[in-house]
N, C-alpha and C positions, 0 to 999 in steps of 0.2 A: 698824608696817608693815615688811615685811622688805627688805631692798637689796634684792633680785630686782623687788618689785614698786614700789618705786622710782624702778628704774632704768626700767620697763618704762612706765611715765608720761611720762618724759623721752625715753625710745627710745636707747641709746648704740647706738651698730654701732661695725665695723671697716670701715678702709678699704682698701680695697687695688685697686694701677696696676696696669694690665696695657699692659705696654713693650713696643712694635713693635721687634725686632729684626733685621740679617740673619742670615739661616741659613747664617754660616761659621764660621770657626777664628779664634775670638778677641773676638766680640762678646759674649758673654754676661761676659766676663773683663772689659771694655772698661766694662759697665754696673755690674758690681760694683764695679770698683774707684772708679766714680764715686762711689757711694756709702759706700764706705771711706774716702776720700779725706776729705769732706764729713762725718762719724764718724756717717754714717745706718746706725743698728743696722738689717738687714732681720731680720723675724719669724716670715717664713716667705715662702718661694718655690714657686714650680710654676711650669715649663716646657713648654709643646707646640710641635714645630715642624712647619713643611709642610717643601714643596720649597725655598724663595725664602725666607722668612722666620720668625720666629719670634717668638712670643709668650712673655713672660714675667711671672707673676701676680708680685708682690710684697707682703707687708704691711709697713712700715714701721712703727718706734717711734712717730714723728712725722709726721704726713702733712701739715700745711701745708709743713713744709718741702722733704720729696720733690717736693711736685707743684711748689715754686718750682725746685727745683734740677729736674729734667726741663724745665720751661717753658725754664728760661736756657742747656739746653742741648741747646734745637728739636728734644726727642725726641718721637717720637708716642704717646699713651696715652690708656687709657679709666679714670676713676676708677669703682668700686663700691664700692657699702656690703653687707658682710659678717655674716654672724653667725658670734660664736664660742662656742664649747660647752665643758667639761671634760669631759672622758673621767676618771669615776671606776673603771673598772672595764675589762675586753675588751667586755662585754654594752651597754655605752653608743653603740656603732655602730649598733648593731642596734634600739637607744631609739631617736634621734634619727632613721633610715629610717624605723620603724613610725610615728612622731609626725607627720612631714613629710606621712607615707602616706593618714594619718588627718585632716588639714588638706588634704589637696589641693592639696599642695606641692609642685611640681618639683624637686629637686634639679640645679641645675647644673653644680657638681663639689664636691668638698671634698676637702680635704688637711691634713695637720697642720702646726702652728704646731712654733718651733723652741726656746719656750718653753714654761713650768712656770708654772702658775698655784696656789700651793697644794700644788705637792709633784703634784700629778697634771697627763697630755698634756693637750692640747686640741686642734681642729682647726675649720677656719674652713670656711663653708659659702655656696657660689654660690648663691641663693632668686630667685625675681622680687619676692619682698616679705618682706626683711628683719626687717622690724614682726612681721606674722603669724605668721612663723615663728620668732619668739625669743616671741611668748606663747603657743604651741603647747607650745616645749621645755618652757620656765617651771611651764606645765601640770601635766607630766608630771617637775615635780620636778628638772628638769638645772638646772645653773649654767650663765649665758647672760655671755658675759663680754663688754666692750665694751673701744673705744680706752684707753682712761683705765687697766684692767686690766693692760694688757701694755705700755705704755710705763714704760722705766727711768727 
């Protein structure tokens, strides 16, 4: 039985906070350094902001311990479980659209990870179902990497 199918038994995702921030000069510096301080490797970030606030995705190494260190310091956040992909190739964007396309998937945003799995990017993916959408990729041949993949 191969890792992919597996893992796909078990179901690994990724997690990643998305941190209410305000939308000035010096908060986004103020959460990083939180988690520099604390040696929470982040693994990849994405940023949206309105007028008043801002939103900040985070994946972290370790996600018990982000969401303790957030909780002890009464920040506000939503946890989600993620899927991650390798990108073996440029043509592997355009796999993983067609697949989602093909399953009747939403894509909710995706961005890339700030890590190497294997020498090749990867990039984490917003879905309403997680599950579905990492045996869709699996399908179609991609490597579906989980928490346990990209933590140091």
């Amino acid at each position: 039985m191969s890792d992919v199918t597996v893992r796909l038994h078990g179901y690994e995702s990724i997690s990643q906070f998305s941190v209410i921030i305000d939308n000035k000069i010096g908060s986004l510096n103020t959460l990083m350094q939180l988690f520099h301080t604390h040696d929470e490797p982040i693994l990849a970030i994405s940023m949206v902001d309105h007028e008043d606030l801002g939103i900040v995705r985070i994946v972290p190494s370790y996600p018990e311990e982000v969401r303790e260190l957030l909780l002890a310091h009464c920040l506000n956040f939503v946890e989600k479980k993620l899927v991650g992909v390798e990108l073996v190739s440029v043509s592997t964007i355009a796999e993983i659209v067609q697949a989602m396309a093909n399953a009747r998937i939403n894509i909710n945003y995706i961005y890339p990870l700030l890590v190497q799995k294997n020498g090749f990017m990867a990039v984490v993916i917003g879905v309403d179902d997680p599950r579905i959408a990492s045996i869709a990729l699996s399908k179609i041949g991609l490597l579906v990497l989980g928490q346990n993949d990209l933590s140091r």
